[in-house]
C-alpha positions as CSV (number, residue, x, y, z in Angstrom):
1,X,-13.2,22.3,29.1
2,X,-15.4,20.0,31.2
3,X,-14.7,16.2,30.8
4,X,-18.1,14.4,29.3
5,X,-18.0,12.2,32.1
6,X,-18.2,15.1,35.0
7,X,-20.6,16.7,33.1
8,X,-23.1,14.1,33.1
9,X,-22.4,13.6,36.6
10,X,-22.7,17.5,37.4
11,X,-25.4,17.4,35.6
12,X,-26.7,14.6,37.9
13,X,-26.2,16.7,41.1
14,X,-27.6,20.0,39.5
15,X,-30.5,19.4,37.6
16,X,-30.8,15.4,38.0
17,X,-34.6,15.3,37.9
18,X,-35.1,17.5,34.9
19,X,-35.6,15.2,31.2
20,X,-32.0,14.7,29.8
21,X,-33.0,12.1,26.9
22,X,-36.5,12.2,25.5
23,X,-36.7,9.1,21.9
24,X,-39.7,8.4,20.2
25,X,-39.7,5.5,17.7
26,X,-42.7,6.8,15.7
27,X,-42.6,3.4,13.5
28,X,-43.4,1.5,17.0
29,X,-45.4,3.7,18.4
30,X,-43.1,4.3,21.0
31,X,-41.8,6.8,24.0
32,X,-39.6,6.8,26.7
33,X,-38.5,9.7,28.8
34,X,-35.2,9.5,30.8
35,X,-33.8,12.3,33.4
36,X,-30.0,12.8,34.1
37,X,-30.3,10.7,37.1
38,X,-32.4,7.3,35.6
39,X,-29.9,7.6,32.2
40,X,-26.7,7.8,34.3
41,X,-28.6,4.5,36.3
42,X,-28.8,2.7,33.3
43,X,-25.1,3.8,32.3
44,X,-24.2,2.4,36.0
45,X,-25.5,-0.6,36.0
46,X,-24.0,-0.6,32.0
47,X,-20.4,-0.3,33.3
48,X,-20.7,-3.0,35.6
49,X,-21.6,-5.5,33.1
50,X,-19.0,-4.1,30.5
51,X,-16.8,-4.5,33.5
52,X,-17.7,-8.1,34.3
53,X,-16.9,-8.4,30.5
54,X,-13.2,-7.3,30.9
55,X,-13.5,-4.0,29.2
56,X,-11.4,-1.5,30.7
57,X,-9.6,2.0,29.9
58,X,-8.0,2.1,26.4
59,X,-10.0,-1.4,25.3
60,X,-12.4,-0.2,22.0
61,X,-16.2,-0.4,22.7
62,X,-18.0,-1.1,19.2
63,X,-21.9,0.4,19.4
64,X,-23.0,-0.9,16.2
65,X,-26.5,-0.4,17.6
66,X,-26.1,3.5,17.2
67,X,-25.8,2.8,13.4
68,X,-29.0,-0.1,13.1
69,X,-31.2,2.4,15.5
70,X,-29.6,6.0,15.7
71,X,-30.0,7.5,18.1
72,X,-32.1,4.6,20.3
73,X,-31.4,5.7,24.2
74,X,-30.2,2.1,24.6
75,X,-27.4,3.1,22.1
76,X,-26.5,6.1,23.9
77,X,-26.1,4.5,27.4
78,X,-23.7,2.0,25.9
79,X,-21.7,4.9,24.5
80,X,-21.6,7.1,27.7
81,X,-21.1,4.0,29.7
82,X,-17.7,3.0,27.4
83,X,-16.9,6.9,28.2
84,X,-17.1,6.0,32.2
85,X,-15.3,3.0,31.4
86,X,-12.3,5.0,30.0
87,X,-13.2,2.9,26.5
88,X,-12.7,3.9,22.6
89,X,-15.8,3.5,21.8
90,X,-16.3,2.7,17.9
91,X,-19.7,2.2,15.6
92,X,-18.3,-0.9,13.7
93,X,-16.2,-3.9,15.2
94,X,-12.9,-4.7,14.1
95,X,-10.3,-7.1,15.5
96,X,-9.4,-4.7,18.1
97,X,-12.8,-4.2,19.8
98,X,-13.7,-6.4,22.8
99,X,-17.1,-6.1,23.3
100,X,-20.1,-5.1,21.1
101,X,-23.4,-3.9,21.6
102,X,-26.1,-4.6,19.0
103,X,-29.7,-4.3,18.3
104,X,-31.7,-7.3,17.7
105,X,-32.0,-7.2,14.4
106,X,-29.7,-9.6,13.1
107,X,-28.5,-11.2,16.4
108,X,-30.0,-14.4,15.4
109,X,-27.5,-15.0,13.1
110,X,-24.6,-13.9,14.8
111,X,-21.7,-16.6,16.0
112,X,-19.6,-14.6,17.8
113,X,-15.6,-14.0,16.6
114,X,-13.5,-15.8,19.5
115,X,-12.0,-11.9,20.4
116,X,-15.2,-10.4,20.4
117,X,-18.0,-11.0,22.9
118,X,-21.7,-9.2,22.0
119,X,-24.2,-7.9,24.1
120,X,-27.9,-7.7,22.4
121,X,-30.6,-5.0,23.0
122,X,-34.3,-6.4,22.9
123,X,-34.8,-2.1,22.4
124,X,-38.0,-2.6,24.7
125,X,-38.8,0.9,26.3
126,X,-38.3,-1.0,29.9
127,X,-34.9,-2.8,28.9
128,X,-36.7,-5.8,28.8
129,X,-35.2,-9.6,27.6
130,X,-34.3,-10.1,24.5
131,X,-33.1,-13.8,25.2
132,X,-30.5,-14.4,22.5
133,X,-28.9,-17.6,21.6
134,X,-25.4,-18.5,23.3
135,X,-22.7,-17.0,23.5
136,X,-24.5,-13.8,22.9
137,X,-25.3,-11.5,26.2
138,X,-28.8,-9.8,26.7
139,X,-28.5,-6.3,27.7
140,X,-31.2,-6.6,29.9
141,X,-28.5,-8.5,32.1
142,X,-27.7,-4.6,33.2
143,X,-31.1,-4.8,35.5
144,X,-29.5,-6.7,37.7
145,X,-26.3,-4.6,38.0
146,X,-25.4,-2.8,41.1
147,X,-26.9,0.9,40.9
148,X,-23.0,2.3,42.1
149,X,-21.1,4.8,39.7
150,X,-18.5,2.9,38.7
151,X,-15.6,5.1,36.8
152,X,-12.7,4.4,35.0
153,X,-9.6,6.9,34.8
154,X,-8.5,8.3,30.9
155,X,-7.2,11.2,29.8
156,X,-7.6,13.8,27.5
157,X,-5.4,13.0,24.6
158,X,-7.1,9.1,24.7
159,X,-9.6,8.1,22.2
160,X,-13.1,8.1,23.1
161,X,-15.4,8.4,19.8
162,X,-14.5,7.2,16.7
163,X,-11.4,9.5,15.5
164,X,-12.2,11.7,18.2
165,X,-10.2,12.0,21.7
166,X,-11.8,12.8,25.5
167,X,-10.2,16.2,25.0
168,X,-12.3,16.5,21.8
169,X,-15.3,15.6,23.0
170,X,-14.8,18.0,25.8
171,X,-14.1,21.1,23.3
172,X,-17.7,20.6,21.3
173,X,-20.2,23.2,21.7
174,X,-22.8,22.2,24.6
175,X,-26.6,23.4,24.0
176,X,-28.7,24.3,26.9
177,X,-32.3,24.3,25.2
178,X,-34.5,21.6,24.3
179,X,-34.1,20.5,20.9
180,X,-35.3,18.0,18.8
181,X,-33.0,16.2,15.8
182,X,-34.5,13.6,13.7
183,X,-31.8,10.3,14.1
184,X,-30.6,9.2,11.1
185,X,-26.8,8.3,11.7
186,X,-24.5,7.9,14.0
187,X,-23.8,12.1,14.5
188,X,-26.8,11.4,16.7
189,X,-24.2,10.4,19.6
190,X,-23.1,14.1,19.2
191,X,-26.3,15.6,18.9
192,X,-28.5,13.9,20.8
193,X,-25.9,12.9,24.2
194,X,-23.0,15.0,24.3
195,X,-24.4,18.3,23.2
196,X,-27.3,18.1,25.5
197,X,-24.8,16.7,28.6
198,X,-22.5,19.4,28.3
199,X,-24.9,22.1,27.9
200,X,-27.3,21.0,30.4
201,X,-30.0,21.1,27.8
202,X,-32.4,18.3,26.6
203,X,-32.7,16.2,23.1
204,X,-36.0,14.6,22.0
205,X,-34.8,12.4,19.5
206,X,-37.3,11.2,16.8
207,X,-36.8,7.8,14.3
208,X,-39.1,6.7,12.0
209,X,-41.7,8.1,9.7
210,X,-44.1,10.7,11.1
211,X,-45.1,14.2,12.2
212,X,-41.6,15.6,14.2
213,X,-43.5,19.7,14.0
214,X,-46.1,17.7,16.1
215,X,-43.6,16.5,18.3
216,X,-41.8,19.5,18.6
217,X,-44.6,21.6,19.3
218,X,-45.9,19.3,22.2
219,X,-42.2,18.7,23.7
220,X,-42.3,22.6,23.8
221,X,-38.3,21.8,21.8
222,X,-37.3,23.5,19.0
223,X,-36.4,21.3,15.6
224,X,-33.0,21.5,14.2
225,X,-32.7,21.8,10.6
């Protein structure tokens, strides 16, 4: 079994070039095309502000984001950048999570809990500012992050996603082909990150309302379902 954090990072050295994470928000109009090297970037610069936040192996990472925009890339690099950080990374906060990652939905409203601290995504294609109100962290504080891997130790019988352990993780089936999944839950985390990064294969990832055969047919990816 192959750890989902040395396969990304094989993946880096091997085929770092090639597209890893392809997400169109058809509803926005939107594209953005990342290879294994600019999404484990973003994921890098991602630990260091998750680090700078006190999150550490063992701590829980909530991602609520990957349930108010499923699969959005900005939701998966939180995820894989928990995984690096030896986190359990959760969709929904509870009193045991220490940091959170949102969408900018609701942010407006949120006062954070005094144990939780929440980082905001303005979901721009570029990672742009969101500027939310205090206490609440903008995700595009990552741009200024150092570009160094920065890796946490776990093992495999820790928890990584959800109910699921690193050892779990590391037993799913990889795909190697180009495939496209509509997002419409959290499962996208599976679909659309860790089956791609363990097969060395490549998701487009479609939300919103639209033509996906269109899609498919010019990202030369085949359509599940």
């Amino acid at each position: 079994m192959v750890d989902i954090v040395d396969a990304l990072r094989h993946r880096v050295r091997t085929a770092g070039a090639q597209p890893l994470l392809t997400y169109y928000d058809l509803d926005r109009n939107e594209r953005i095309e990342l290879s294994a090297v600019s999404f484990a970037n973003w994921v890098d610069k991602t630990c260091h502000l998750l680090d700078e936040l006190e999150l550490g192996p063992g701590e829980q990472l909530a991602v609520p984001l990957v349930a108010e925009r499923p699969g959005h890339w900005s939701g998966l690099v939180a995820v894989m950048a928990g995984w690096q950080m030896g986190a359990h990374v959760v969709v929904d906060p509870t009193p045991g999570s220490l940091v959170a990652v949102t969408g900018p939905d609701n942010v407006w409203a949120v006062i954070p809990p005094t144990w939780l601290t929440v980082v905001a995504c303005s979901l721009h294609p570029l990672g742009l500012p969101l500027h939310p109100p205090a206490p609440v962290i903008d995700f595009a504080d990552v741009l200024s992050q150092p570009d160094v891997g920065l890796t946490f130790p776990h093992s495999a019988g820790d928890p990584a996603w959800e109910d699921l352990s690193y050892g779990d993780l590391a037993s799913l089936t990889g795909e190697t082909g180009r495939r496209l999944l509509r997002a419409t839950d959290p499962a996208a985390v599976l679909d659309g990150l860790v089956a791609p990064v363990l097969g060395g294969g490549s998701a487009v990832i479609v939300a919103g309302q639209g033509d996906a055969g269109r899609i498919a047919e010019a990202e030369r990816a085949v359509a599940l379902g």
